[in-house]
C-alpha positions as a Markdown table, in Angstrom:
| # | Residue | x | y | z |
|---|---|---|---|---|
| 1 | Unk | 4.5 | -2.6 | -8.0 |
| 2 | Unk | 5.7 | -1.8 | -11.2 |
| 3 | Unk | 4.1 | -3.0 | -14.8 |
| 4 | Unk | 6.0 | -5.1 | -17.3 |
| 5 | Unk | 8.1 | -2.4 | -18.4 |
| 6 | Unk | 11.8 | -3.0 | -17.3 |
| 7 | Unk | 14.3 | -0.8 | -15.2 |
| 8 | Unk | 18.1 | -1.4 | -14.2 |
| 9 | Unk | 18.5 | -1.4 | -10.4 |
| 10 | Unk | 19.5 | 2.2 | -10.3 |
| 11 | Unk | 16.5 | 3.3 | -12.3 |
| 12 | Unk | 14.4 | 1.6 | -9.7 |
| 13 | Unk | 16.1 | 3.2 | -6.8 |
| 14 | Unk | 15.5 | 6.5 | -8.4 |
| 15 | Unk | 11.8 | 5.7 | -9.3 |
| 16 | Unk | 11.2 | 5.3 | -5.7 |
| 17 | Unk | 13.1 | 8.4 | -4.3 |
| 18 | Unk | 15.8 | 6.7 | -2.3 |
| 19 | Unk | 19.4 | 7.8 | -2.4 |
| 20 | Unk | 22.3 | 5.0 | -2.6 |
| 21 | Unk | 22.6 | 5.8 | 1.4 |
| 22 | Unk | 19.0 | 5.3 | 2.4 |
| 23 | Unk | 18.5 | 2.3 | 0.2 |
| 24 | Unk | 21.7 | 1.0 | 1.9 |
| 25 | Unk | 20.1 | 2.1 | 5.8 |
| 26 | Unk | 17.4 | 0.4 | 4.8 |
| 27 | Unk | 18.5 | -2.8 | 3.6 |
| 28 | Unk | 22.0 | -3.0 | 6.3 |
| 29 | Unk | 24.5 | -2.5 | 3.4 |
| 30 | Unk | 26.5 | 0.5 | 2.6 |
| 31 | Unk | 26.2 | 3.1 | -0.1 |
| 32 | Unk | 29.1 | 1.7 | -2.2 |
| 33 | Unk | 27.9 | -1.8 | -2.4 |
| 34 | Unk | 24.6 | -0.5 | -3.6 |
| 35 | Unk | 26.6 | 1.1 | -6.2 |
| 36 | Unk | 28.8 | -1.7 | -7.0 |
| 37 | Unk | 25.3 | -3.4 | -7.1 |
| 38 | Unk | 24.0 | -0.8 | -9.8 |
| 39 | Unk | 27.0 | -1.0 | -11.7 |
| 40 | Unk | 27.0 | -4.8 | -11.9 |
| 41 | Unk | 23.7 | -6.8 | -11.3 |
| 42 | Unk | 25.7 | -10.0 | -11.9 |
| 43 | Unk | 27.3 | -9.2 | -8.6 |
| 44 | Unk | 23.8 | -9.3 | -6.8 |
| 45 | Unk | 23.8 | -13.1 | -7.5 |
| 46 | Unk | 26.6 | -13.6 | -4.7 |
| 47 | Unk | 24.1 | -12.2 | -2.1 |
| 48 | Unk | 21.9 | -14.1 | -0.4 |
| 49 | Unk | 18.2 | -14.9 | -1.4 |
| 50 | Unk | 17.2 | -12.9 | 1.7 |
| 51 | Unk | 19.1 | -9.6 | 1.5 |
| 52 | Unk | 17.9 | -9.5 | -2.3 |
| 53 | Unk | 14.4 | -9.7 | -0.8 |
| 54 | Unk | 15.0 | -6.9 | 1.4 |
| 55 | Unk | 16.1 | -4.7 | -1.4 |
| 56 | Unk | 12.9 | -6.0 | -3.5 |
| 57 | Unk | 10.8 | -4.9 | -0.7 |
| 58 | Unk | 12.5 | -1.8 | 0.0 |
| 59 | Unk | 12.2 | -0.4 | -3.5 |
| 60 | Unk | 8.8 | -1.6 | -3.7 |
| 61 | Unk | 9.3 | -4.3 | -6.5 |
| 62 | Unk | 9.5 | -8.0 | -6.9 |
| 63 | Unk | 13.3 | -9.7 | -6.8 |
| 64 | Unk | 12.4 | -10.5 | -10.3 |
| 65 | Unk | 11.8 | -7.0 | -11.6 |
| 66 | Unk | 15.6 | -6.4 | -10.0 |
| 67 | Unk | 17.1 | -9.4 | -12.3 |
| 68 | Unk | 14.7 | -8.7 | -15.4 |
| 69 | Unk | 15.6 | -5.2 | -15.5 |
């Protein structure tokens, strides 16, 4: 997990070494919604509570370190 310090979404993906595409394979979404996802978090907020957990856990991070960021 990460410290206080905050990230954006992309800057988390990138801290853990994951491309658009594998985050996206790993979470059952493409790469362009992960992108669209990067480019505005507010969009994240129309997902469920249980995919945003899967990116959380896929990136190694709490849903709240996604949203703080």
């Amino acid at each position: 997990m990460l410290d206080q310090k905050q990230f954006t979404l992309k800057q988390l993906r990138n801290l853990s070494g994951m491309s658009q595409e594998e985050l996206g394979e790993a979470v059952g979404l493409s790469s362009r919604t992960i992108g669209t996802y990067e480019k505005d978090i507010n969009s994240l907020k129309n997902i469920s509570y249980a995919k945003l957990q899967e990116i959380a856990k896929a990136l190694d991070v709490s849903v709240d370190n996604i949203f703080l960021g």
